[in-house]
C-alpha positions in Angstrom: -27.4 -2.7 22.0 -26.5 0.8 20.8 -26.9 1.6 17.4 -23.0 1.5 15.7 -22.4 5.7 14.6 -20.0 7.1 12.5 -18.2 10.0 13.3 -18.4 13.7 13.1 -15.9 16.0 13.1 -17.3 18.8 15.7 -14.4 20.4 15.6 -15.7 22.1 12.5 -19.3 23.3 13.8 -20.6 26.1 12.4 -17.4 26.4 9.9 -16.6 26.8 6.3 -14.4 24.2 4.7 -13.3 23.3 1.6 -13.1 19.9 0.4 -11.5 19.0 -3.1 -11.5 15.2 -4.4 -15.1 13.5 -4.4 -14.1 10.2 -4.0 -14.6 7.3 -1.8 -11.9 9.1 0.8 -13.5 12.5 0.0 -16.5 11.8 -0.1 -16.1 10.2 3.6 -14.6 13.6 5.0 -17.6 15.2 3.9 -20.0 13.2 5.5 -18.4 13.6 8.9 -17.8 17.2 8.2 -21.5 17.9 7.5 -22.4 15.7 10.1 -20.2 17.8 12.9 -22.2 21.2 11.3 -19.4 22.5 9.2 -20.9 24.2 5.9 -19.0 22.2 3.1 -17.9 23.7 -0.1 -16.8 20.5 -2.1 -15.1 20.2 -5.9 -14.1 17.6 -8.0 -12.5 18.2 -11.7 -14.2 14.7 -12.4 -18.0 15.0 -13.6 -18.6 11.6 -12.6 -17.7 12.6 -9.3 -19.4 15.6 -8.9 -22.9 13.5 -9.9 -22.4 11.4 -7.6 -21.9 14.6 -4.6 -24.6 16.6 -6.1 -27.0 13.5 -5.7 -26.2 13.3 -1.4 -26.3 17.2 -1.2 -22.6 18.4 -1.4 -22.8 22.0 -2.5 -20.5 22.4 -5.2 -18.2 25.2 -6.5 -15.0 25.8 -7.7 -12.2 26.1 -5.0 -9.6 28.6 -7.1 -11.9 31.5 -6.7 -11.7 34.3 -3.7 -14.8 33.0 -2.7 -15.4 30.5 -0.7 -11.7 29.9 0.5 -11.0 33.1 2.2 -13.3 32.3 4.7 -12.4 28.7 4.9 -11.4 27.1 7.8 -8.7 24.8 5.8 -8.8 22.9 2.5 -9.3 19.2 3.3 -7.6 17.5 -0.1 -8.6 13.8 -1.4 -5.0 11.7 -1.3 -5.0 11.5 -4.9 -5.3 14.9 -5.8 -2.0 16.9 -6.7 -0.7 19.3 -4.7 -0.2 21.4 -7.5 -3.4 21.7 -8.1 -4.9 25.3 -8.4 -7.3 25.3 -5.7 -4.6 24.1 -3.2 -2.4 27.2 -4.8 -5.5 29.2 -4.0 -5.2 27.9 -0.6 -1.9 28.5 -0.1 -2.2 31.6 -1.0 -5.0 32.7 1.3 -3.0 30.8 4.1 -5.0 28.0 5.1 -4.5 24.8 6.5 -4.3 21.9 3.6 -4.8 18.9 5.2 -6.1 15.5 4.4 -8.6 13.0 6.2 -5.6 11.2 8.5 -5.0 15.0 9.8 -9.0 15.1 10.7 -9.2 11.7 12.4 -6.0 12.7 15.0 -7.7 16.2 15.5 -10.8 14.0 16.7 -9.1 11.6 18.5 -6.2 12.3 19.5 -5.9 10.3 22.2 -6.5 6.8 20.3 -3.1 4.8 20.0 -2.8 5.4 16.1 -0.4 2.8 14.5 0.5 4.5 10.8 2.3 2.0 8.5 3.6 2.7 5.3 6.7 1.6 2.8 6.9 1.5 -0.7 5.9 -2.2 -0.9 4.3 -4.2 1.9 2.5 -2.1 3.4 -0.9 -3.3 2.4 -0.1 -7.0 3.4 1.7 -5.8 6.9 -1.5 -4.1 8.0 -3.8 -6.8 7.4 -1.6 -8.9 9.0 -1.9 -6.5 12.4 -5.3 -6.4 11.9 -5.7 -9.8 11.7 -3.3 -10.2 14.7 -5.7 -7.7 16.9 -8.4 -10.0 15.8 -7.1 -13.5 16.8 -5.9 -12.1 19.9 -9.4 -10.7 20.8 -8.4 -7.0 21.1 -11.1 -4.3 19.4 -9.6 -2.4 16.1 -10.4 -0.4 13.1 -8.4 -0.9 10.3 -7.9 1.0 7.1 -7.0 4.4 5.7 -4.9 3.7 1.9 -6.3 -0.1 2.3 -9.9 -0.7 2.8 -12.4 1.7 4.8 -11.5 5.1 4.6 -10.5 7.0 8.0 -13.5 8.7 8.6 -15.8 6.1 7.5 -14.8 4.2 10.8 -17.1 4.1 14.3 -17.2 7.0 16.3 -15.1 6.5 19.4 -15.8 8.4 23.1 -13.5 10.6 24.9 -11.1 11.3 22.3 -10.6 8.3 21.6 -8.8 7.0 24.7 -7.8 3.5 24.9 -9.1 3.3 21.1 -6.6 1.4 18.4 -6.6 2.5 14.9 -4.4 0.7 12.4 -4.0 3.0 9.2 -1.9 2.1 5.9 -1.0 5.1 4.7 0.6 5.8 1.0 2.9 8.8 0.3 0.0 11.2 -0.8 -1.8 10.6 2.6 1.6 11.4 4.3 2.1 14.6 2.5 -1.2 16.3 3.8 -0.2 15.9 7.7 0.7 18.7 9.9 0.3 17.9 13.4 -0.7 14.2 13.9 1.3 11.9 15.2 1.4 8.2 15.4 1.6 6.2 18.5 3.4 3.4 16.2 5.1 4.6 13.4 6.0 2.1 10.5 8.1 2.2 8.1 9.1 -1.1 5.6 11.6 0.1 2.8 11.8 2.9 0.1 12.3 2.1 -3.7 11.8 4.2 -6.5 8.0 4.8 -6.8 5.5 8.0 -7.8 8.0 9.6 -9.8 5.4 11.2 -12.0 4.5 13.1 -8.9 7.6 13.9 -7.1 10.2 15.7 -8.9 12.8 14.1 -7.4 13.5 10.4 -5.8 14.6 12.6 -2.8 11.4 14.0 -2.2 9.9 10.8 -2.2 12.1 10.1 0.5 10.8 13.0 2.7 7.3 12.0 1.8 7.9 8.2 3.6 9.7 9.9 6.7 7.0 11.9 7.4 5.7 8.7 9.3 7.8 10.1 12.0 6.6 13.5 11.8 6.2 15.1 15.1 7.2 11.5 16.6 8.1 11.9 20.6 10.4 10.0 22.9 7.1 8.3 23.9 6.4 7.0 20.2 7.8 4.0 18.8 8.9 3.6 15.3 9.7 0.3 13.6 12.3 0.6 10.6 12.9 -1.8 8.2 17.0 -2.1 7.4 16.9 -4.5 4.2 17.1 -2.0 1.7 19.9 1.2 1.3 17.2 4.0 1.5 15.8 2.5 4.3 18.9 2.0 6.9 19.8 5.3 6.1 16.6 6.4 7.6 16.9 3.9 10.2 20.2 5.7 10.8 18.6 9.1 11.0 16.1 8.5 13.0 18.2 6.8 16.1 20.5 9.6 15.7 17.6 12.4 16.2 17.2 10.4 19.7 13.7 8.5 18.6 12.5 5.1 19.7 13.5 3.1 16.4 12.8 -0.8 16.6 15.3 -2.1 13.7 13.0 -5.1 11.6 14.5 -7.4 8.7 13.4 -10.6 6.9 16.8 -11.3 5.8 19.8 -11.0 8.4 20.2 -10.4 12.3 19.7 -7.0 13.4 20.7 -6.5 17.3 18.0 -4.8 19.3 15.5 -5.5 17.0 13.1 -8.7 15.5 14.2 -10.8 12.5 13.3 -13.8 10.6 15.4 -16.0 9.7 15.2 -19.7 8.7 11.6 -20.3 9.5 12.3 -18.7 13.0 11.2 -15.3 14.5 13.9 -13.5 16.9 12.7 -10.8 19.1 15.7 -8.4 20.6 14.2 -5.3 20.9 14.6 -5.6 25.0 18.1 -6.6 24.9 16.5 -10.4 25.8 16.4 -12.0 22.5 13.9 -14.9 22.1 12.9 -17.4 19.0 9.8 -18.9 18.3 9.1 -21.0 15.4 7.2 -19.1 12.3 4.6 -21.5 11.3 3.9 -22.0 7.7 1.6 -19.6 6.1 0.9 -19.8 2.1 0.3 -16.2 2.2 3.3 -14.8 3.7 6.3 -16.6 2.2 9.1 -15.0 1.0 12.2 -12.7 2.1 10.0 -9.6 2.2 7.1 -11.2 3.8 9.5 -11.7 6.7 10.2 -8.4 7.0 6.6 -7.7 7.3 5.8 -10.5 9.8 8.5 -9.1 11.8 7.2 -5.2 11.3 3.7 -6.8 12.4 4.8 -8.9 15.6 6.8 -5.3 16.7 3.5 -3.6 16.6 2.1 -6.0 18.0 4.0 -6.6 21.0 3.9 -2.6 21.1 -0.2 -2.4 22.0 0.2 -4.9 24.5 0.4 -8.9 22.7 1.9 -11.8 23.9 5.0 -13.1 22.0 3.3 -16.6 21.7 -0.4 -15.9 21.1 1.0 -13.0 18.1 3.5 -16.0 16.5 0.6 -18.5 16.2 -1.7 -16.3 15.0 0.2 -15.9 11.7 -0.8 -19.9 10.5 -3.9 -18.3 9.2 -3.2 -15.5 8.1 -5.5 -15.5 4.4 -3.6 -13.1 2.6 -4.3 -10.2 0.4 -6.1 -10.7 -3.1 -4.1 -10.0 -6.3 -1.3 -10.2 -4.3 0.4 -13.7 -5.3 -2.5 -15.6 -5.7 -2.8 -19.1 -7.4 -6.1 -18.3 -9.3 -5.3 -22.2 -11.4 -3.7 -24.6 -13.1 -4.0 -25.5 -16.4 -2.4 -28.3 -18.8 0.2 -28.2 -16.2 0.9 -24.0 -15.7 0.0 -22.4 -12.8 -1.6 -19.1 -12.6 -0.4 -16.3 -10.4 -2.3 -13.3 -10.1 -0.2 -10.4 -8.8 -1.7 -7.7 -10.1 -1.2 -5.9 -6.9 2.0 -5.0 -8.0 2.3 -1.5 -9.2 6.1 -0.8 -8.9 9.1 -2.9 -10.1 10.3 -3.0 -6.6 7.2 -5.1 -6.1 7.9 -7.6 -9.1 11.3 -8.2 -8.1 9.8 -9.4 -4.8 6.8 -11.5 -6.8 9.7 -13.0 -9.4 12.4 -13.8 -6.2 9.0 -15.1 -4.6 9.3 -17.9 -7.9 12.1 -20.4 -7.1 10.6 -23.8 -8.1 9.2 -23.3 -11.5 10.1 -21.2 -14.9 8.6 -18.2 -15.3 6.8 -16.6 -17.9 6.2 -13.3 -16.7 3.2 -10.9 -17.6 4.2 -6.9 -16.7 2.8 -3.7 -18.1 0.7 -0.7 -17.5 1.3 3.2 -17.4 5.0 4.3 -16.3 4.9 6.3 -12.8 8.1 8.4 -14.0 11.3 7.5 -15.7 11.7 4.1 -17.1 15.6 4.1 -16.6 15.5 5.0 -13.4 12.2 3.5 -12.0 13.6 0.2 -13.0 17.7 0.2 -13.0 17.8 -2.2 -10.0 14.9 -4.7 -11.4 17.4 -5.0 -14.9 20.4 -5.5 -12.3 18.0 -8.5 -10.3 16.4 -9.8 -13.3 19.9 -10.1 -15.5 21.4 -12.4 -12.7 18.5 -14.8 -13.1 18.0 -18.1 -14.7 14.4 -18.9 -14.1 12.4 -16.1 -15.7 12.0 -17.7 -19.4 10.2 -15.2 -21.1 8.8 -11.6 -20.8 5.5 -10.7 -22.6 4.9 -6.7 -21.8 1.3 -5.4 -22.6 -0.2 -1.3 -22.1 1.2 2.0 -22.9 4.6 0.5 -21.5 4.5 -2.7 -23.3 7.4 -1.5 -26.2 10.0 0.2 -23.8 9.6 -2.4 -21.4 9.9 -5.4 -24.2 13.4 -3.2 -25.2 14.4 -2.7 -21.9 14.7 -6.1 -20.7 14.8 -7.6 -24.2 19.1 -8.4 -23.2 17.8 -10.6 -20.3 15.3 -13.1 -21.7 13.1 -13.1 -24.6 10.6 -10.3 -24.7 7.9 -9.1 -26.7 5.2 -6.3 -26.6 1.6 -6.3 -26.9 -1.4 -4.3 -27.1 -3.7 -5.4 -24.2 -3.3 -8.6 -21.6 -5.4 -10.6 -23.4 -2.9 -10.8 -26.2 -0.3 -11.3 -23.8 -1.9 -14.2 -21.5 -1.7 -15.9 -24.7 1.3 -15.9 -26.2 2.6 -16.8 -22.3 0.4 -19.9 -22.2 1.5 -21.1 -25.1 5.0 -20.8 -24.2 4.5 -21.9 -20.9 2.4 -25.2 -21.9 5.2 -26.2 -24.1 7.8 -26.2 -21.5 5.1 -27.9 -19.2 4.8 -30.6 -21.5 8.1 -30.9 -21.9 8.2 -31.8 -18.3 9.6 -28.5 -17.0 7.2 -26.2 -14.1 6.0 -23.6 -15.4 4.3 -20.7 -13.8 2.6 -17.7 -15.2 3.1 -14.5 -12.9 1.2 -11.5 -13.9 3.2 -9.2 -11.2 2.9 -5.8 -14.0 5.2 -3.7 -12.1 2.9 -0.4 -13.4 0.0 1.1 -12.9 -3.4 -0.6 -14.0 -4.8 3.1 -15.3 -3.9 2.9 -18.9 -6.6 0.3 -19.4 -8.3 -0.6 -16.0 -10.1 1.6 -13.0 -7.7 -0.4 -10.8 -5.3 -3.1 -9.9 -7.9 -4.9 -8.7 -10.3 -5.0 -12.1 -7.0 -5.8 -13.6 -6.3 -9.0 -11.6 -10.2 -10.4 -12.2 -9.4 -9.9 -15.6 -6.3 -12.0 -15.2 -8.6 -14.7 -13.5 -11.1 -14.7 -16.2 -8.7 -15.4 -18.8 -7.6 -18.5 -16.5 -11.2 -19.3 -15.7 -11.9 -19.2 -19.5 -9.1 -21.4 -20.6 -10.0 -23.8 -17.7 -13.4 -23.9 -19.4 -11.9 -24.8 -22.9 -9.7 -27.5 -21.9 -12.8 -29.1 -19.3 -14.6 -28.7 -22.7 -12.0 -30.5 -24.9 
């Protein structure tokens, strides 16, 4: 058996090129860059990160200077990194390519069939779900890109990468650093108000999630959610501008396209339409969730699947962590760690997800842009429900939110989650006892960076409080 390799971007041989952003993504571009023979010139503005390049052998130097960019072959630029940055200025201004590690992978392969999936929301769950469906149905993939391995941290593939399937979720910031590559299977779930601390307009946003269709041909297929406003509108667009556009929803009939619809699947995207029966899948219940299952079972069917084998494969289907995960129950309350959720377009899915129990909801973290405007339409959802008890709102946010929703249901600020875990159990064991289901939904609608690295060290914090106050009452 052949050793597994990784790959290297040849492309670049004997090549200057500046990389900026030394982490996990950056750090993979360099790797394949050095190991095609390109001569690497690397920055980070973190010292952390520039420790950890100096210790594999990165050269390091600043990127704003004359030297080394004018005799760069292109400025490769970590997804997190702003575009305003100086060095990409610097860039700019010496007229070189600014491209990120997506850009790199179609220049080395630009033959694979390339299935790019993005949205606001869902995007994460709807390409582990493909993944997972080019799994059970025995067909060879690499998954990753925003979720999981980066891009060029996957196997090398031969001859361009014919006959090769790559499945890539791709955020905003990935999108913006793409010139020429295409995707074979373009995907594209719903736009809500997101990232406004980076954009300077919702608008631009928007142009960000349509470059999934970026150099798109006749050949290409592109599968469009329609259950949101922002998103028919580019539904609309893009079957105007003459492109292949499969129409996907998890809440009504769309003719010509695949649904889901009372526990059914409808496939009319060949003018034929068929059901099958959706199985039941803990991990995938919910409005939205049928809009991904039927975004999935599009791509699916796109590289080749069989209707049947691609519906039963979703029975188990595990699910993402800290995305609406029961992490316990306790004196009666169960525990729900969504932590995942980093938008409030995302909690109004987690809290319309909640329609057995009341809930005593957990949300907080560092604003990404206006709070008036990031979350206008989660007030308008949230006012019209009865089930969401209380609101206990933790972080830097933890104040406007508590004032901003303080009309709808009781709500109060705190410092840190802790604090706020607390004052929800209580509240939620007394209705509990009172014989009422109650439910705990951390779903923050924020980012986790005003106190954790991530969403994810924020959701094991969630579960440790649970685990700990499992412990007490086992104890008592």
């Amino acid at each position: 058996m052949s050793a597994v390799s990784n790959i290297s971007l040849t492309l670049y041989r004997d090549k200057t090129v500046c990389l900026l952003g030394l982490g996990s993504s950056g750090l993979s571009c360099a790797r394949a860059l050095l190991r095609g023979g390109a001569l690497v010139y690397a920055w980070d503005d973190q010292p952390e990160a520039r420790n950890k390049a100096a210790a594999e052998g990165l050269t390091l130097t600043s990127l704003c200077d004359e030297e080394p960019m004018r005799d760069s072959a292109c400025l490769v630029v970590a997804p997190g990194v702003p575009l305003s940055h100086e060095a990409v200025l610097n860039a700019r201004f010496w007229n070189k390519p600014v491209v990120g590690d997506v850009e790199l992978l179609w220049e080395a392969y630009p033959k694979a069939r390339i299935v790019g999936i993005t949205g606001t929301n869902g995007k994460s769950t709807t390409t582990a779900l493909l993944g997972h469906l080019y799994r059970t149905c025995k067909r060879k993939v690499q998954v990753g890109g925003n979720l999981g391995l980066p891009v060029l941290s996957f196997e090398a593939m031969a001859n361009e990468g014919e006959g090769a399937d790559i499945v890539l979720e791709l955020s905003s910031f990935q999108l913006d650093l793409i010139d020429k590559a295409h995707f074979s299977i373009g995907v594209l779930l719903n736009i809500a108000a997101d990232h406004l601390d980076r954009y300077d307009s919702f608008s631009s946003y928007i142009e960000s999630k349509m470059r999934v269709a970026r150099n798109a041909s006749a050949e290409d297929l592109l599968v469009c959610g329609i259950d949101d406003v922002c998103a028919q509108r580019t539904f609309l667009s893009l079957t105007k501008a003459g492109l292949h556009v499969v129409p996907v929803s998890g809440a009504h009939a769309c003719p010509g396209g695949v649904w889901v619809e009372g526990g059914r699947l409808y496939d009319d995207s060949e003018q034929a339409c068929k059901d099958y029966a959706v199985p039941f899948c803990a991990s995938l219940q919910g409005m939205h969730n049928g809009q991904n299952i039927a975004a999935a079972y599009t791509a699916a069917r796109a590289a080749g699947m069989a209707s049947e084998s691609i519906v039963a494969s979703l029975a188990d289907f595990a699910g993402l962590a800290h995305r609406m995960r029961e992490t316990g129950v306790v004196a009666g309350v169960r525990y729900i760690d969504d932590s995942k959720s980093t938008n409030p377009h995302a909690a109004q899915h987690a809290l319309a997800s909640c329609t057995d129990s009341l809930v005593f909801w957990l949300a907080g973290g560092r604003l990404k842009g206006d709070l008036v405007c990031l979350f206008e339409e989660l007030l308008s959802f949230v006012s019209a429900q009865d089930r969401i008890d209380s609101g206990y709102f933790f972080g830097e946010s933890g104040n406007a939110l508590s004032a901003h929703f303080e009309a709808c249901f009781p709500s109060r600020p705190f410092v840190g989650l802790e604090q706020a875990f607390a004052a929800a159990t209580a509240r939620a064991q007394e209705a509990a006892a009172a014989g009422s289901p109650a439910l705990v939904l951390l779903s923050p609608a924020c980012s986790s960076h005003d106190t954790f690295a991530s969403y994810a060290e924020r959701g094991e914090h969630f579960s440790a409080l649970v685990s700990a106050l499992q412990a007490q009452g086992e104890a008592a």
